[in-house]
C-alpha positions in Angstrom: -223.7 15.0 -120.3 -220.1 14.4 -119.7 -218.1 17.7 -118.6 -214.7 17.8 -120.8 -214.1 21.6 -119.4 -214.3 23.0 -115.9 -213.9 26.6 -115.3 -212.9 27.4 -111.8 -213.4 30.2 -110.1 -212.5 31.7 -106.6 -215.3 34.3 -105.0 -214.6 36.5 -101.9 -217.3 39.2 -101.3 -217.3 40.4 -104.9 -221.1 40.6 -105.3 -221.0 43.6 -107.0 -219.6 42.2 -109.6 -220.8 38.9 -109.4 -223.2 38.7 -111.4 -222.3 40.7 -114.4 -218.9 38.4 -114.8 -220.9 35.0 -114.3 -223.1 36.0 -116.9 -220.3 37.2 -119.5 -218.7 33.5 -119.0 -221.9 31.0 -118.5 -223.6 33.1 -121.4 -220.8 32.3 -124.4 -219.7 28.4 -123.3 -221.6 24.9 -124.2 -222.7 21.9 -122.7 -219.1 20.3 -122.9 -218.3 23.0 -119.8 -219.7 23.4 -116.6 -218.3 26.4 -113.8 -217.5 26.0 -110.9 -217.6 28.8 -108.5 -215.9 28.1 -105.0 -217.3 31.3 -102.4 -214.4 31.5 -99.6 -216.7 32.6 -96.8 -217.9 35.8 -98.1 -219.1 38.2 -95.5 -221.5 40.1 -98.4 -224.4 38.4 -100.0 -222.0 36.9 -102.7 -223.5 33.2 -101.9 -227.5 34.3 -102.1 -226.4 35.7 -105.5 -224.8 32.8 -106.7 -227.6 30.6 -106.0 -230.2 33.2 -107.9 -228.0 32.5 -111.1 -227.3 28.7 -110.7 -231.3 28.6 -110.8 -231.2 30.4 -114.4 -227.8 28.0 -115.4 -228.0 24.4 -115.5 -224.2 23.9 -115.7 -223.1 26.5 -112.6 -222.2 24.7 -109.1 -221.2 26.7 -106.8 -219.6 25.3 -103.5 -219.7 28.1 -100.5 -217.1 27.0 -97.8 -217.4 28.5 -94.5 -214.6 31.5 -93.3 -211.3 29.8 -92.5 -208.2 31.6 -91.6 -205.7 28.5 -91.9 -206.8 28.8 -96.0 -205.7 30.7 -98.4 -206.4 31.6 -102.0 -204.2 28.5 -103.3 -205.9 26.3 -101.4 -209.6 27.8 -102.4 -208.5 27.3 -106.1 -207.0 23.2 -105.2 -210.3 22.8 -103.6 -212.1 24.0 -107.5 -209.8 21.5 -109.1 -210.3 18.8 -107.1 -214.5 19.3 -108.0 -213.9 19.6 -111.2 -215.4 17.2 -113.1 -213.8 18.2 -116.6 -211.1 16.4 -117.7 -209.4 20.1 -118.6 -209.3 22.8 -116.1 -209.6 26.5 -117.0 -208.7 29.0 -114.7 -208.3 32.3 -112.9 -211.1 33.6 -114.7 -212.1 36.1 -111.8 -215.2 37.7 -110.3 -214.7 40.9 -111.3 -213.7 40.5 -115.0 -216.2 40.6 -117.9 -215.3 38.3 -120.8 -215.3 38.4 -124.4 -216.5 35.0 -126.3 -213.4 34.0 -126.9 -212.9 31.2 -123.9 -213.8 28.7 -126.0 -210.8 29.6 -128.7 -208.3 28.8 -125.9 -209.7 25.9 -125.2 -209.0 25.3 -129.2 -205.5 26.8 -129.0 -204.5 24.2 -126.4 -205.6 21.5 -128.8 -203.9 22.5 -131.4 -200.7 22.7 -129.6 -201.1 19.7 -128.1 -201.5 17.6 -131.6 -199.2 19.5 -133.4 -196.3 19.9 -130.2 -196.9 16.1 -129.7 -197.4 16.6 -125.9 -200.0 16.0 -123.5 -200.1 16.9 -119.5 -199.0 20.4 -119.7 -200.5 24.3 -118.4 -201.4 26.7 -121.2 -200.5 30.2 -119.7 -202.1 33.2 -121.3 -203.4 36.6 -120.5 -205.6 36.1 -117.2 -206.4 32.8 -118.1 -204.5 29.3 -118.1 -205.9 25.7 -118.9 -204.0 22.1 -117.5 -205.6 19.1 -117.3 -207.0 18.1 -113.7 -204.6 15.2 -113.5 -201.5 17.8 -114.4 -203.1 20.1 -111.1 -203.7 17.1 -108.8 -200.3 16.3 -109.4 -199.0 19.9 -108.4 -201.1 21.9 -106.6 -201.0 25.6 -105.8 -199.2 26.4 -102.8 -201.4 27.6 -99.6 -200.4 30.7 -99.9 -202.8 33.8 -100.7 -200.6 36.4 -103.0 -198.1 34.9 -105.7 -199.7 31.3 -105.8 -200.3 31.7 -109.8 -196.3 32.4 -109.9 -195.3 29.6 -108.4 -197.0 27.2 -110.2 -195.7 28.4 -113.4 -192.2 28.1 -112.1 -192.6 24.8 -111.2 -194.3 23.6 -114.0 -191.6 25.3 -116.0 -188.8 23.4 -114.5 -191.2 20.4 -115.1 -191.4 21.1 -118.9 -195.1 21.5 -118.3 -195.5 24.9 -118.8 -196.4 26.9 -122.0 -196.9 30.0 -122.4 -198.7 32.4 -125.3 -198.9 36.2 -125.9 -201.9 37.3 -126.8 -204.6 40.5 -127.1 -206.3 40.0 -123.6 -210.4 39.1 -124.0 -211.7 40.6 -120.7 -211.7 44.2 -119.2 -212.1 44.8 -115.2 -215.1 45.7 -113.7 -214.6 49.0 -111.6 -215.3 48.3 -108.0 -216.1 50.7 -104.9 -213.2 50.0 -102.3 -213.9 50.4 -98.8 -211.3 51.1 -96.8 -209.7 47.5 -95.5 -210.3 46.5 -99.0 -208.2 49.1 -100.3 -205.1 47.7 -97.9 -206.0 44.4 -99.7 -205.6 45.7 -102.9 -202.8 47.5 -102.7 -201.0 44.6 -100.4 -202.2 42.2 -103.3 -200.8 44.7 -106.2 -197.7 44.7 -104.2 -196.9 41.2 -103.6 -197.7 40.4 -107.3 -195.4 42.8 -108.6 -192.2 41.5 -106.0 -192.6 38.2 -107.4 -192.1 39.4 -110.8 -188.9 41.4 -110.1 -187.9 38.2 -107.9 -188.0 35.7 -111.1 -187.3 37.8 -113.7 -184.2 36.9 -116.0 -184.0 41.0 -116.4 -185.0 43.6 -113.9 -184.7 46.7 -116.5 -187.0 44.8 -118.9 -189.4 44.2 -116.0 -189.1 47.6 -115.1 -189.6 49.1 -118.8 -192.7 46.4 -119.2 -194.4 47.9 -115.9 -194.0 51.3 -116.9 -195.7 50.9 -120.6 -198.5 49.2 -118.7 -198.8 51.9 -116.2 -198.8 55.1 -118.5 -200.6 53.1 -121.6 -203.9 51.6 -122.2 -203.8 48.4 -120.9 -206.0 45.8 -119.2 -205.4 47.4 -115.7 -208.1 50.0 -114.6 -206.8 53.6 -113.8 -206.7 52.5 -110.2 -204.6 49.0 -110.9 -202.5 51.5 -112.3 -202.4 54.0 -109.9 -201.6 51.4 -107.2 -198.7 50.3 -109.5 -196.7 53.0 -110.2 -196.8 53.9 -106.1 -195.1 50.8 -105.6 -192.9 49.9 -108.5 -189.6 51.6 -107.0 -190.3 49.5 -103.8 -190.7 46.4 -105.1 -188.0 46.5 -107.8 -185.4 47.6 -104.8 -186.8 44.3 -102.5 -187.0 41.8 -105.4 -183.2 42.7 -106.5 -182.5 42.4 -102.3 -184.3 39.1 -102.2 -183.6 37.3 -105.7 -182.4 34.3 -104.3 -178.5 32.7 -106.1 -180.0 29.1 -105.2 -183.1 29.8 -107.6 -181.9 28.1 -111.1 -182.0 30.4 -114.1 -184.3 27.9 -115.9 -186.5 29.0 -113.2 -186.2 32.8 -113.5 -185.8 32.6 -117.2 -189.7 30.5 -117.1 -191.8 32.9 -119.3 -188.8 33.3 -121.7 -188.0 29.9 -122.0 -192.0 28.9 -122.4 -192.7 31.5 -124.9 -194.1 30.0 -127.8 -195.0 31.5 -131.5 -198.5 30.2 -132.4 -198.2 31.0 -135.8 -194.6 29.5 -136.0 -196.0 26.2 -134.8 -198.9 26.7 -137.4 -196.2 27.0 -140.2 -194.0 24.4 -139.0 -197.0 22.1 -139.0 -199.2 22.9 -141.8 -198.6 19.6 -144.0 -199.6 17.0 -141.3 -202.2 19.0 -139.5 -203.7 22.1 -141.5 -204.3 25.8 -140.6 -204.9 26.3 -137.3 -209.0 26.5 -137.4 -209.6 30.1 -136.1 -212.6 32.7 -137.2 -211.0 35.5 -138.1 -212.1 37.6 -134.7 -210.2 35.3 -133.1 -206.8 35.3 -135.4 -207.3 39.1 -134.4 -206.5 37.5 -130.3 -204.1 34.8 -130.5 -201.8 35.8 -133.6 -199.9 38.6 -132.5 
């Protein structure tokens, strides 16, 4: 059968969590999706696992590339896209998340908004997860870069008009994960870059700063270790990204998830007569209207 959904995801020695997150996706989608897992050159037996489970799932592929220093995550995740054999893509679902069976209700979100917004060609941009069609991502790949590629793309697809973005109850929780030592520097370099580009593009560094700290010191999707990371470097990077916010950036760029912030049950309202209620269980209201 025809694909209409790929799900891409990126793998680097997270065998530990692996298999648990595969399952929690391949185990709540249909035969309209397939998943495609790209493995980076893992070092750890992430690639014998993957091929156990594409043995038990039909519509898994899984495409191990050999180690290559020249490419980074952006590229891994252009590489994803450009298998994809979906006409939508869904991503940065990652290998150490478990998720709730609610991918399916994005998918349906992005529908909606398409029909009742009139538009077609264009990013959805939600919590930890983001759907485009392949043509909109062939058109503007992620940079080949490995921290900060996800931000990018949603500025530039921003000053594009391609870019919307939704609030919403997040679906998945982390897996907790034994870091070895080099992984911890990746982590906490990872953590660190993340949070820089924020302060970088953001239209208000106060707001930024407020937002960190109620994710920090409330219950939040970030594990008590995210956290910890967080608040070590938040002074840091909110004193470099003030130093290097860049004049020559425009405002529509800074201003991107402001400006692309959109009210699902507005639109609803707005466009109940032509096209209905928005056709959500009422689990899923609980998610997407906020």
């Amino acid at each position: 059968m025809k694909k209409t959904y790929s799900i891409c995801i990126a793998n680097y020695n997270m065998s530990e969590s692996l298999i648990a997150s595969l399952e929690s996706v391949l185990n709540q989608i249909d035969e309209r999706y397939e998943v495609i897992v790209v493995d980076d050159g893992s070092a750890d037996n992430s690639v014998e696992k993957l091929l156990q489970l594409r043995q038990k799932y039909a519509d898994l592929r899984v495409i191990p590339l050999l180690r290559d220093s020249r490419r980074k995550l952006g590229e891994t995740r252009n590489i994803s896209i450009r298998a994809a054999r979906g006409k939508y893509v869904i991503l940065h679902i990652d290998a150490d998340d478990i998720w709730e069976p609610y991918i399916n209700s994005f998918a349906k979100i992005y529908h909606e908004l398409e029909k009742r917004l009139e538009i077609d060609d264009f990013m959805l941009s939600g919590r930890q997860i983001q759907m485009a069609t392949k043509d909109l991502l062939m058109k503007n790949p992620y940079k080949n870069i490995y921290y900060t590629e996800d931000r990018i793309l949603w500025n530039d697809l921003a000053v594009l008009g391609k870019l919307i973005s939704i609030n919403h109850k997040p679906f998945f929780r982390r897996i907790p994960q034994k870091f070895p030592r080099k992984r911890f520097r990746k982590i906490l370099k990872s953590q660190f870059s993340s949070m820089l580009a924020s302060f970088m593009y953001t239209p208000s560094f106060f707001k930024t700063l407020k937002e960190y700290i109620n994710r920090i010191f409330s219950k939040s999707d970030w594990s008590i270790i995210n956290s910890t990371f967080n608040l070590i470097i938040l002074l840091p990077c909110f004193l470099l990204g003030f130093i290097l916010r860049r004049p020559l950036i425009s405002q529509s760029r800074r201003n991107f998830r402001s400006l692309t912030m959109i009210d699902i049950k507005e639109i609803e309202s707005n466009s109940i007569e032509k096209h209905g209620i928005i056709d959500l269980e009422e689990e899923e209201k609980k998610i997407y209207f906020m």
